[in-house]
C-alpha positions in Angstrom: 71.3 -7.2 34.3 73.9 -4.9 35.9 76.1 -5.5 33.6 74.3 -5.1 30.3 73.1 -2.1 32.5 77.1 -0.5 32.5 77.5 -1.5 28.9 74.4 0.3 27.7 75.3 3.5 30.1 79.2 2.7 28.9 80.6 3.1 32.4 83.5 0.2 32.4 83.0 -2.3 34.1 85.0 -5.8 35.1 82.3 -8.8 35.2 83.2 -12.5 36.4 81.1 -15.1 35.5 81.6 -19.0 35.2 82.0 -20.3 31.7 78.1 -21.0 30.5 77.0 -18.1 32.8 76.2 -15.6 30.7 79.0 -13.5 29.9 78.5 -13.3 25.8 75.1 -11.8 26.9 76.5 -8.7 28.6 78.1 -7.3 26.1 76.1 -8.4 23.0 72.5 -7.0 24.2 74.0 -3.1 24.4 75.1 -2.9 21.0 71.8 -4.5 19.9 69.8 -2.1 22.2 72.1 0.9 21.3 72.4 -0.1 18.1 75.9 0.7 18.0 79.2 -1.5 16.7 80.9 -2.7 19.8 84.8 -4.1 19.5 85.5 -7.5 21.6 88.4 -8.4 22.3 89.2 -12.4 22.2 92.1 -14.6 21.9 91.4 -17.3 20.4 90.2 -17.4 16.4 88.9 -20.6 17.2 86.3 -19.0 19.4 85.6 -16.2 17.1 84.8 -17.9 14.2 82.3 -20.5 16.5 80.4 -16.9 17.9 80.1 -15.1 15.0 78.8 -18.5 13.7 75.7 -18.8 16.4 75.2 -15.1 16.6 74.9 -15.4 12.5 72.2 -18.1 12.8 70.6 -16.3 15.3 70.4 -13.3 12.8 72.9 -10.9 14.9 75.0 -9.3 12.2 78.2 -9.9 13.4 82.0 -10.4 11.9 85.5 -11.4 13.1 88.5 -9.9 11.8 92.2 -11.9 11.8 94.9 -13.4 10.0 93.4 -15.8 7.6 90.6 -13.7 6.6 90.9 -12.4 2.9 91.4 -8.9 1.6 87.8 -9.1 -0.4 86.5 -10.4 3.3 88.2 -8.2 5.4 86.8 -5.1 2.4 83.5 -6.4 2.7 83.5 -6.4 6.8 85.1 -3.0 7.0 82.3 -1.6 4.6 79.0 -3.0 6.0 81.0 -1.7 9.7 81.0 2.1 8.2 77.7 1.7 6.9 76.7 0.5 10.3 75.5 -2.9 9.7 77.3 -4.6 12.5 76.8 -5.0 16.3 80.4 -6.7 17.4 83.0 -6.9 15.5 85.6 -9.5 17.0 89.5 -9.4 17.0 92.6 -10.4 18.2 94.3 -8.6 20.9 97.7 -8.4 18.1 95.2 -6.9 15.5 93.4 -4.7 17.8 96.6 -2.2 18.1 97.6 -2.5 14.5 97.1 1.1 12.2 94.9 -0.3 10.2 92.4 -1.0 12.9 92.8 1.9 15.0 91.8 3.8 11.7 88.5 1.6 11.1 87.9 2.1 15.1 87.6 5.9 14.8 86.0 5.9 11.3 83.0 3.8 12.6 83.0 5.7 16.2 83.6 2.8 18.3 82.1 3.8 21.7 82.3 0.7 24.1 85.4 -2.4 23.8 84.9 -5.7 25.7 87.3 -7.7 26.4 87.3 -11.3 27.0 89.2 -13.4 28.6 90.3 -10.6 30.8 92.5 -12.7 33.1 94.8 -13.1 31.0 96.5 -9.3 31.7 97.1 -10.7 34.7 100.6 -12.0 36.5 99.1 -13.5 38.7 96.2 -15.1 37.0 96.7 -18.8 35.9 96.8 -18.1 31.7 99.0 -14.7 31.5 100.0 -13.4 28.1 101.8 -10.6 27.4 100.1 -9.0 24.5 97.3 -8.8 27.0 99.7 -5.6 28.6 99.0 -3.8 25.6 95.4 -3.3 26.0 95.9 -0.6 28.3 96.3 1.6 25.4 93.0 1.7 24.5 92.0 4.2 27.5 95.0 6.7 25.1 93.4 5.9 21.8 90.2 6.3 23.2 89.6 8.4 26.4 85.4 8.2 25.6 85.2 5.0 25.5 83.9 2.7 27.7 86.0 -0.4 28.5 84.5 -3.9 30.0 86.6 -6.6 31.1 85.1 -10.4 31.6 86.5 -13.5 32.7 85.6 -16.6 34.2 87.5 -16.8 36.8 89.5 -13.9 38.9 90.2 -14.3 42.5 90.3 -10.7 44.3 93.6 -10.1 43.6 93.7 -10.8 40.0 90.7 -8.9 39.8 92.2 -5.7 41.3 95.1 -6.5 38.6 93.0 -6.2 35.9 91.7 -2.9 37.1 95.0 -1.2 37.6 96.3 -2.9 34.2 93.1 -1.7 32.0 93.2 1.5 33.8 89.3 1.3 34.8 87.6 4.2 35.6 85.7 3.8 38.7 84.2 0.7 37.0 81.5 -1.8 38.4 82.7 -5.0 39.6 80.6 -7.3 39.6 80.8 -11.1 40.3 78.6 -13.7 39.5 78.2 -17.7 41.5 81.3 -19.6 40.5 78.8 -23.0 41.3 78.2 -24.3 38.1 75.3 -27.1 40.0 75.1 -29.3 36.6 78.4 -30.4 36.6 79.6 -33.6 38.5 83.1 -33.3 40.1 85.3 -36.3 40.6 88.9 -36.4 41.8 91.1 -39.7 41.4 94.3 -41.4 42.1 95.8 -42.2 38.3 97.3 -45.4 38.6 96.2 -47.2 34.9 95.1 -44.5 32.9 94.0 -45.8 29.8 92.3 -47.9 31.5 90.8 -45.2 33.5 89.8 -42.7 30.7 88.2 -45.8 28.9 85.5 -46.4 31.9 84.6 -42.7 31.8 84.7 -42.0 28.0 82.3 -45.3 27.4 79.9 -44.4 30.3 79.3 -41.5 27.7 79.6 -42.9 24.2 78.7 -40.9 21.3 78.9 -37.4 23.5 81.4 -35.0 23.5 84.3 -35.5 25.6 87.6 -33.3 25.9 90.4 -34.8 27.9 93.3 -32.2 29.2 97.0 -33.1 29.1 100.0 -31.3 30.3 102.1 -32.0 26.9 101.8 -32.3 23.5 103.6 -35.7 23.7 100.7 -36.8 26.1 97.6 -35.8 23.8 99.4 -37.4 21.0 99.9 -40.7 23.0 97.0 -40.4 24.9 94.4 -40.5 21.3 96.7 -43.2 19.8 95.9 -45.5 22.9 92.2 -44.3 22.9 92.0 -45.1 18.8 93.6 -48.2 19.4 90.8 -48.9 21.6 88.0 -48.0 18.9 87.3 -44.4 20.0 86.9 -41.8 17.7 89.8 -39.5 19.5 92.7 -36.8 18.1 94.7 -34.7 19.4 94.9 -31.0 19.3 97.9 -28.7 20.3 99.9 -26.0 18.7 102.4 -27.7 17.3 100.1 -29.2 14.7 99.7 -27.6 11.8 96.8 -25.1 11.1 95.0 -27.2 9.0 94.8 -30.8 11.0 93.9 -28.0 14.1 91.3 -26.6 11.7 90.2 -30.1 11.2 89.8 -31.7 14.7 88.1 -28.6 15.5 85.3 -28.6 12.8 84.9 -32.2 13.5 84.6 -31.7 17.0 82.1 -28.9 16.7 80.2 -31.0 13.5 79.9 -34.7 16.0 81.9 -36.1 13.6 84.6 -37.0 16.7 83.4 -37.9 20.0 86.9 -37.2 21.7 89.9 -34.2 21.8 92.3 -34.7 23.7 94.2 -31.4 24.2 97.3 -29.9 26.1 96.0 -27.7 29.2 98.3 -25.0 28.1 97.1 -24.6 24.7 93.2 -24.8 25.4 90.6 -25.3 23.0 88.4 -22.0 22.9 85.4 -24.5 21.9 81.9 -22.8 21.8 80.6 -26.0 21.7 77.7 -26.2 24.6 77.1 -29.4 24.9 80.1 -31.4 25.9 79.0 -34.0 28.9 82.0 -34.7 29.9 85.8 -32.6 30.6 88.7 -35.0 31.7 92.2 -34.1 33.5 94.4 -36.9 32.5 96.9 -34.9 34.7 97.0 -32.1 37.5 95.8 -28.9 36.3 98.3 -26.0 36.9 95.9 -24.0 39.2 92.0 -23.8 40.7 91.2 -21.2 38.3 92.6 -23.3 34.9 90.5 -26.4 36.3 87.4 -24.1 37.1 87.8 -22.4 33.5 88.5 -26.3 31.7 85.6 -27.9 33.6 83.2 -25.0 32.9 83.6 -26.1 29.0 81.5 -29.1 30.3 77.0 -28.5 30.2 76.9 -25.2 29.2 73.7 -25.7 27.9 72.5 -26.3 31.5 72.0 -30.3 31.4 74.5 -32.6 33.2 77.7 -32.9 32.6 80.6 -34.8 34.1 84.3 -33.7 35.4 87.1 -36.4 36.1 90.6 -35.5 37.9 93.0 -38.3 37.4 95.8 -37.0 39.4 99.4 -38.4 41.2 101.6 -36.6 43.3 104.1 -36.8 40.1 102.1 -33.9 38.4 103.3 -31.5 40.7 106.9 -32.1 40.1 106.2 -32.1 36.7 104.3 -28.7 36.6 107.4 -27.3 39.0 110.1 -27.9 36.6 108.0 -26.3 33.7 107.4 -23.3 35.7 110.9 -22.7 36.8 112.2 -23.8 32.9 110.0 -21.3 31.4 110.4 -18.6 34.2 114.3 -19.1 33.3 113.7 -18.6 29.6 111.4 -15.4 30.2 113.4 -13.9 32.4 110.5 -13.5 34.4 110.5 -12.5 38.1 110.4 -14.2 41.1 108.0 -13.6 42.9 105.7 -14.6 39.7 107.0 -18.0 39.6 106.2 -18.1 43.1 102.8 -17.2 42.9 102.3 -19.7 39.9 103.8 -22.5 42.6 101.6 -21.2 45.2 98.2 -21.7 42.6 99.7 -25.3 42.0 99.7 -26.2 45.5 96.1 -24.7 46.5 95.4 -27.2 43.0 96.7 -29.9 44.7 95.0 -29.3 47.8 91.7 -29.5 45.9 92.3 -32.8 44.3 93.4 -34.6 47.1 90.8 -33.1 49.9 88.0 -35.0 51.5 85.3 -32.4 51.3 82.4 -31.6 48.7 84.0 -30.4 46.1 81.3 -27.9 44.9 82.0 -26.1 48.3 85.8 -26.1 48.1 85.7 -24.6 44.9 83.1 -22.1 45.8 85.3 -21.4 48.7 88.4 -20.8 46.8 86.6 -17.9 45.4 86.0 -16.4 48.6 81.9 -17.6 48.1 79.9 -19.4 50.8 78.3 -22.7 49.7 75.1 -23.6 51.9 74.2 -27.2 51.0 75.8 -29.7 53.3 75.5 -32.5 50.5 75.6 -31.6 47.1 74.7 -34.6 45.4 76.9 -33.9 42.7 80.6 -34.8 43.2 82.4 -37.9 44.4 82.8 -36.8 48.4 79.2 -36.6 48.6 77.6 -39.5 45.9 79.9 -41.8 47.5 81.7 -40.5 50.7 85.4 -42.4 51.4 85.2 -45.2 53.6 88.0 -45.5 56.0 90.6 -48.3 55.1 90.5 -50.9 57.7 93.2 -50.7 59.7 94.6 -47.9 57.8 96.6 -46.4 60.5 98.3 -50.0 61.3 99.2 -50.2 57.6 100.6 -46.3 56.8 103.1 -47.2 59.7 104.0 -50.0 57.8 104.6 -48.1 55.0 106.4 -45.3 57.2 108.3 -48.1 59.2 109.6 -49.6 55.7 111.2 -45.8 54.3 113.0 -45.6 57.3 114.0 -48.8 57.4 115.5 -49.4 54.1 118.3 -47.3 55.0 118.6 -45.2 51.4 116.0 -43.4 49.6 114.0 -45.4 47.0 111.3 -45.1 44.8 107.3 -45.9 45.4 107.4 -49.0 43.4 110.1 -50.3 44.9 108.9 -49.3 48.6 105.2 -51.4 47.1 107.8 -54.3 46.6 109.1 -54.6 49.4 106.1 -54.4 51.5 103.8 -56.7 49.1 107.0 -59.5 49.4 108.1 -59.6 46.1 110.6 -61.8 45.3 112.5 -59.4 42.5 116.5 -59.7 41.8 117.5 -55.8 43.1 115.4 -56.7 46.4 117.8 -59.9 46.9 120.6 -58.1 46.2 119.9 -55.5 48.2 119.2 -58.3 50.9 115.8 -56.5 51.8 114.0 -59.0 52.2 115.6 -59.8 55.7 114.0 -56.2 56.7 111.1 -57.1 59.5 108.6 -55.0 57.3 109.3 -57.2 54.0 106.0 -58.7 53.1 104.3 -56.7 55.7 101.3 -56.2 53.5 101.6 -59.2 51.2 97.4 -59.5 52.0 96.7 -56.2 49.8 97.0 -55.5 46.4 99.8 -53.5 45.2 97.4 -50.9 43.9 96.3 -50.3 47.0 99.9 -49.8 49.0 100.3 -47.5 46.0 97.5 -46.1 47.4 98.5 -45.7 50.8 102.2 -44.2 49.9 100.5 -41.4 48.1 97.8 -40.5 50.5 100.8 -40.3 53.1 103.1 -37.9 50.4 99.6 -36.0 50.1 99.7 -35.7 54.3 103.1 -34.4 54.6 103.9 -37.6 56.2 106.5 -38.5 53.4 107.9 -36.8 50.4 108.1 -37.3 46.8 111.7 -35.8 45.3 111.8 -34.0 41.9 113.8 -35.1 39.1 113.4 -38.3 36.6 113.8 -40.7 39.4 112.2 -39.7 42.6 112.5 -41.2 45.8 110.5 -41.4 49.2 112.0 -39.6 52.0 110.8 -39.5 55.5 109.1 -36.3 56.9 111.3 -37.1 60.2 109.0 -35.1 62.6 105.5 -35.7 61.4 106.5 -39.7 60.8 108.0 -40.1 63.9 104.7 -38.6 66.2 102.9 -41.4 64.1 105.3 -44.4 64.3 105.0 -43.7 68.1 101.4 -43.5 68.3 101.9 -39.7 69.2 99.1 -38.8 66.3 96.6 -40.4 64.5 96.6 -40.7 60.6 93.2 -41.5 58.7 93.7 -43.6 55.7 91.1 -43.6 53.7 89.8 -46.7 50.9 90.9 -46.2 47.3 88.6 -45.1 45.2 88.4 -46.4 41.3 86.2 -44.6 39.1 84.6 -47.6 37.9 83.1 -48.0 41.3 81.4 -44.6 41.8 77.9 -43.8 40.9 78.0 -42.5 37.1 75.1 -40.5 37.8 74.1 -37.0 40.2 73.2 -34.0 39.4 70.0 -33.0 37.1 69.6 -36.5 35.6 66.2 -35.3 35.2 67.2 -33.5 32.6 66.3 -37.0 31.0 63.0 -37.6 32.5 60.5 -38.5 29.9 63.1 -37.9 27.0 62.7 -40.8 24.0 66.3 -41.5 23.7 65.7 -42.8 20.2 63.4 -39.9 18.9 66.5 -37.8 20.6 69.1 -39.6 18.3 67.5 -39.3 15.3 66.9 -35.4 16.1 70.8 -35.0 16.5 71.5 -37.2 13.3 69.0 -34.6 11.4 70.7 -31.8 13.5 74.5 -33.0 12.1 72.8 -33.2 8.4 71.4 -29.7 9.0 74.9 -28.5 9.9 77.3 -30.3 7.5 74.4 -28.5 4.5 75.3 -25.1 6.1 79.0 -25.5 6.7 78.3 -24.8 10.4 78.8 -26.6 13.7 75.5 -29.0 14.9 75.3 -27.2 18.1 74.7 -23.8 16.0 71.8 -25.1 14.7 69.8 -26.5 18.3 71.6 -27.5 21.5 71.4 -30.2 23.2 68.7 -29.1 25.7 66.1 -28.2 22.8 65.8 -31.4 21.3 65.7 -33.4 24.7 62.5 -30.9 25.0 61.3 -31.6 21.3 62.1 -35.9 22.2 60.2 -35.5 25.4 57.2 -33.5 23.8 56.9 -34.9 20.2 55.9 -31.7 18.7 54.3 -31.9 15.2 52.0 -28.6 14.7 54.2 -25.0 14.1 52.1 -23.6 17.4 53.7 -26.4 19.7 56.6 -26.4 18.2 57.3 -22.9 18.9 57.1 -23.6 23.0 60.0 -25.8 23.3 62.8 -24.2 25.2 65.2 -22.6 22.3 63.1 -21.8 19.8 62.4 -18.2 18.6 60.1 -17.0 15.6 63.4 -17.4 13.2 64.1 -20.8 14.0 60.5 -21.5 13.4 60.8 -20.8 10.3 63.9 -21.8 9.4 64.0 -25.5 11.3 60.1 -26.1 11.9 58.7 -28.4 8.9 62.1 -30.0 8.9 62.4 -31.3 12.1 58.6 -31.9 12.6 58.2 -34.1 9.5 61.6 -35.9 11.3 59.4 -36.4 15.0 56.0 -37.3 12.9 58.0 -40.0 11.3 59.4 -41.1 14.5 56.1 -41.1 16.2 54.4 -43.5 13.6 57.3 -46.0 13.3 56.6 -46.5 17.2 53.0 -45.8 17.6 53.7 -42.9 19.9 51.2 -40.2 20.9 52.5 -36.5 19.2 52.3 -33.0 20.9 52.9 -34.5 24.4 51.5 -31.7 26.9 54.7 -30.8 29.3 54.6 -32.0 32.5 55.3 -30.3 36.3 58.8 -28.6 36.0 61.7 -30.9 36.8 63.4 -28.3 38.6 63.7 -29.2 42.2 66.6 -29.1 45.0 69.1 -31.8 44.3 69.7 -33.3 47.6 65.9 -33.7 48.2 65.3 -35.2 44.7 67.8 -37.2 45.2 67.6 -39.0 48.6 63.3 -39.1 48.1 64.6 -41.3 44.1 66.8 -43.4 46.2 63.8 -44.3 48.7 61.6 -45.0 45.8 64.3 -47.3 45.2 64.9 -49.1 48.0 61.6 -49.7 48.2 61.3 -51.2 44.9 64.5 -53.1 45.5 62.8 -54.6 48.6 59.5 -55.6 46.4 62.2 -57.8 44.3 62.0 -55.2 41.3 64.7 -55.7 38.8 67.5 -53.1 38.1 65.4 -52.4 34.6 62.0 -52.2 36.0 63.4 -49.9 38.8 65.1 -47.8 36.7 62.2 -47.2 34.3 59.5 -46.6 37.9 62.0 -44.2 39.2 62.6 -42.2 35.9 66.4 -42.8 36.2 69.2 -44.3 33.5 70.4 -47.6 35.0 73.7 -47.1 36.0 72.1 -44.5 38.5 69.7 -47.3 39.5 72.8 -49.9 40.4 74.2 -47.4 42.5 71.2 -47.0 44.5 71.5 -51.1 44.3 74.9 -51.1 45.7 74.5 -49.1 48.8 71.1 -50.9 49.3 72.7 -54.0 49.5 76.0 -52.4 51.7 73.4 -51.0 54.2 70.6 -53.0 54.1 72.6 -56.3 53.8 70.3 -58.9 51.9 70.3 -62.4 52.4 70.5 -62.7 48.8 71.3 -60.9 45.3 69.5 -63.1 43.5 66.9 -61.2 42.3 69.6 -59.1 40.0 72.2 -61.2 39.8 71.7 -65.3 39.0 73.7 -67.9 41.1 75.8 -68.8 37.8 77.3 -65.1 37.7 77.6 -64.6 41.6 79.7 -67.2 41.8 82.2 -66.6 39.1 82.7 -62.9 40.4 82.9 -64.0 43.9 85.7 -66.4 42.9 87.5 -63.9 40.4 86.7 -61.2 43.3 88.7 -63.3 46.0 91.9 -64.3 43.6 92.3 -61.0 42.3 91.0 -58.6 45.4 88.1 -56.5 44.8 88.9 -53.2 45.3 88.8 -52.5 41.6 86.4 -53.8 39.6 88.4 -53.8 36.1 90.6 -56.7 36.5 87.7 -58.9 37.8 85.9 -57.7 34.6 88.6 -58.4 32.4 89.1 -62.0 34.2 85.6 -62.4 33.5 86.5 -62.0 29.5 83.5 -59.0 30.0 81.0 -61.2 29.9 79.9 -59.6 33.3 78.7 -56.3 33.5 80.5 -53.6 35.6 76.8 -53.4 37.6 76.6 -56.9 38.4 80.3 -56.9 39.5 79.3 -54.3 41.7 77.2 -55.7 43.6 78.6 -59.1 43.9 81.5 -57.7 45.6 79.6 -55.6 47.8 77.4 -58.1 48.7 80.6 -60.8 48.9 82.0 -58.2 51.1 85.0 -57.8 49.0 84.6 -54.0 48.7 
């Protein structure tokens, strides 16, 4: 409310929120109260055209002014803007400077100019560009205007940057919770990441999913292997043309394609709320890029799900970008410094042990309360220490020094696993004491091991197209002597960790079915109106419509999202669809709503788990549990899993049959069971990753 306050008083003001908190409401309410025509400022066309879109639905009048719009367009805007018609107009930080607009500017008055995306005037901010600078101007070309910067995320110093760069007078800063509590964080070791993306992107088919590269050549590789795979994935970066760009996106946006994968420097600028799940394939460049990427993920509110895959590789990479562009730009110093400084707190944050909810929180200088958020992969599934972890990372630090010469992590994992390969033999390394040291584990997890130590400052990773391991001398030595400890902790694959967390209520009571046919009559709606699906409803409004079956115009009009002109506009239509629904199935209509599902995740969560457990010790079945407890069943085999890890049954029987045990115990044992997919894909899939699961946990294999 502050901030619509300073808009409506037009006293600048700088406002951080996270992405889905709110900032499109602060400075679209003051025009619309004032009933003046406000200028916002936004890079991105993409994400112009997708809020003039929703703001048109909603009945804002509204209108976006770049490039590709016509003279008779740009004609027609310009005149209903003099007549005073519109509440925003929307344009590009290039245009906004031009003549041409300056002139309109002053001809319709123009008393108040947000801009978005305000981070961006920043050095020292993670997405800097220089026509940004220019915007200072605006203070010359209009001393009574009110300016408002907003962002999504600004550390304090960034923050005092965009001050001094706008020229702010004496504005109100204010700065909302960076905690976005919907969103699952997960942060893990790459090591086969196809593989990898595939276990996430199927745990949620038919939803939107955006998966972050660092390079154009990854997003076009990384689609190709995910289409080869039979997922509806492209690519998008700049160097395609306009009109494949133009198509990915409208695609995207109409849930015509489940999957974009899309370079991290580029970004999307997709209004779409209801993507479920944002994937790094690769390090992110700073804390504020991957706060900014993951916040695309549930901003309509309901779960969503955000997956690091990350190797100490990435930082190299980013390095020699940095300095390679820094070179080109001619850019100073101390810049490029700060921009390796952001990478390194980034790579902090990926390879810590700590709730990841309160690291990030932290980052941004705000204090996080809960000691278990119930929402990221530290706290649904907290790291087991590797069994004799410390004996095997001074194996690992015993074999660096002893090879003599640098060499590279796969050929370290060789030596210590015993292979019998022809550079090894020539080399003659397999005489060394600490050749086939670690022959027991799998190679994966000695991969493991080296990188946790590189992450430790234990060893070190060199730049370049070959790297090698070298020995951190000082550290290594205090551990090879026994001088300091070293924790080591169990690799983690993704596959193995609890699919579900936070707000899965947000499904409670839903008919999935009566859901999907709402969002196939949702896509029709759209493709009539040449607008994206999530213009029409969001996500959250038709889980409310499938969870209350509303068929009469005064029920209807309660569910969460609709207003009197989406009443009328979408009522009959989508009523008809859920009456139809509710006789093919003999299901009762007009469902009266329930207590509020709201409640404080870590409560709701441990009191679901006990309901389990005590279901699971009644014999229940994984389905029957699932369906008593109100939870999807891959949250349900999770709760199975550590049931069976802490309460340690005499039998699995009950969920798994003695057929199934003991093909996965046998696969589990000749392969090693510290990652489920290869015993799955032994198995020829004819075992689910659930029943794996708990096989090997029970098997003690994991």
């Amino acid at each position: 409310m502050e901030a619509i306050t300073a808009g409506l008083e037009r006293q600048d003001s700088l406002v951080v929120l996270p992405t889905g908190g709110g900032k499109s409401l602060c400075y679209q309410v003051p025009p619309l109260v004032a009933q003046r025509t406000d200028i916002v400022v936004s890079p991105l066309i993409s994400l112009m055209k997708d809020q003039v879109d929703a703001l048109t639905a909603c009945g804002y009048p509204s209108a976006a002014l770049y490039g590709s719009v016509d003279d008779r367009e740009r004609r027609e805007i310009e005149a209903r803007a003099a007549s005073g018609q519109l509440r925003l107009i929307f344009v590009a930080p290039e245009r906004l400077l031009t003549p041409g607009f300056l002139s309109l500017a002053r001809r319709i008055n123009v008393r108040a100019f947000a801009i978005d995306e305000a981070h961006c005037i920043s050095h020292w901010g993670h997405d800097f560009r220089p026509e940004y600078r220019r915007l200072a101007a605006l203070k010359e070309h209009f001393p009574e205007a009110s300016v408002h910067a907003y962002t999504a995320t600004a550390t304090d110093r960034v923050r005092q940057d965009i001050v001094a760069q706008l020229g702010l007078c004496n504005p109100r800063v204010l700065v909302g919770r960076f905690d976005r509590p919907n969103l699952i964080y997960r942060a893990v070791p790459r090591h086969d990441l196809e593989g990898q993306l595939l276990d996430v992107i199927r745990r949620h088919a038919g939803e939107a999913v955006i998966i972050y590269c660092i390079s154009r050549a990854d997003t076009e590789r990384t689609a190709a292997a995910l289409q080869a795979s039979g997922v509806k994935a492209a690519a998008y970066h700049a160097g395609l043309d306009a009109h494949a760009r133009t198509r990915t996106q409208d695609d995207f946006a109409a849930e015509k394609l489940d999957v974009v994968v899309a370079t991290v420097a580029f970004g999307m600028g997709i209004d779409r709320s209801n993507v479920r799940c944002v994937i790094h394939a690769a390090l992110p460049k700073s804390v504020e890029q991957y706060q900014q990427e993951t916040g695309r993920a549930g901003r309509d509110g309901l779960e969503a799900e955000c997956v690091l895959f990350f190797s100490p590789g990435d930082v190299r990479r980013w390095e020699s970008l940095m300095r390679k562009s820094a070179e080109e730009a001619g850019q100073a110093p101390e810049v490029t410094a700060a921009q390796i400084d952001l990478l390194q707190d980034m790579q902090r944050l990926s390879s810590s042990q700590q709730c990841r909810h309160r690291a990030l929180s932290r980052y941004f200088d705000q204090d996080y309360e809960q000691q278990n958020c119930g929402a990221c992969d530290v706290c649904l599934t907290p790291p087991d220490h590797l069994e004799n972890g410390a004996e095997i990372a001074r194996e690992v630090l015993s074999c660096v020094r002893g090879l003599g010469i640098p060499f590279g992590v796969t050929y370290v994992v060789d030596v210590l696993t015993g292979s019998k390969s022809a550079r090894i033999q020539q080399q003659r390394h397999e005489t060394l004491r600490e050749f086939g040291a670690l022959k027991a584990l799998s190679k994966d997890i000695v991969r493991d091991v080296v990188y946790q130590l590189v992450d430790q400052g234990l060893l070190e990773r060199t730049a370049g197209d070959r790297p090698v391991l070298l020995l951190r001398a000082a550290a290594a030595d205090d551990v090879l002597a026994g001088r300091k400890e070293v924790t080591i902790f169990t690799p983690q694959s993704i596959a193995s960790q609890q699919a579900a967390g936070a707000n899965d209520s947000g499904w409670r009571d839903v008919d999935h079915g009566l859901f999907e046919r709402l969002r196939d009559l949702r896509r029709t709606v759209a493709t009539e109106r040449g607008v994206p699906a999530f213009v029409i409803l969001g996500d959250a409004t038709l889980r409310e419509m499938a969870r209350l079956r509303p068929t009469s115009l005064a029920a209807f009009g309660q569910v969460r999202g609709i207003g009197d002109r989406k009443l009328a506009d979408l009522g009959e239509r989508f009523m008809a669809a859920i009456a139809a629904y509710c006789r093919e199935h003999d299901l009762t209509a007009d469902v009266v709503a329930s207590e509020p599902v709201a409640q404080t995740r870590s409560a709701k969560v441990g009191s679901v788990k006990e309901q389990a457990y005590a279901l699971f010790d009644q014999g229940c079945s994984l389905q029957e549990a699932a369906a008593k407890t109100g939870r999807v069943q891959s949250t349900v085999a999770g709760y199975l899993e550590d049931y069976v890890a802490e309460r340690k049954p005499a039998s699995v029987m009950p969920w798994v049959n003695a057929a199934i045990y003991d093909r996965v115990k046998a696969a589990g044992i000749e392969i090693g069971g510290s990652y489920l997919r290869p015993v799955f894909e032994a198995l020829g899939g004819e075992v689910s990753y659930d029943e794996i699961r708990i096989v090997l946990r029970h098997a003690g294999l994991r």
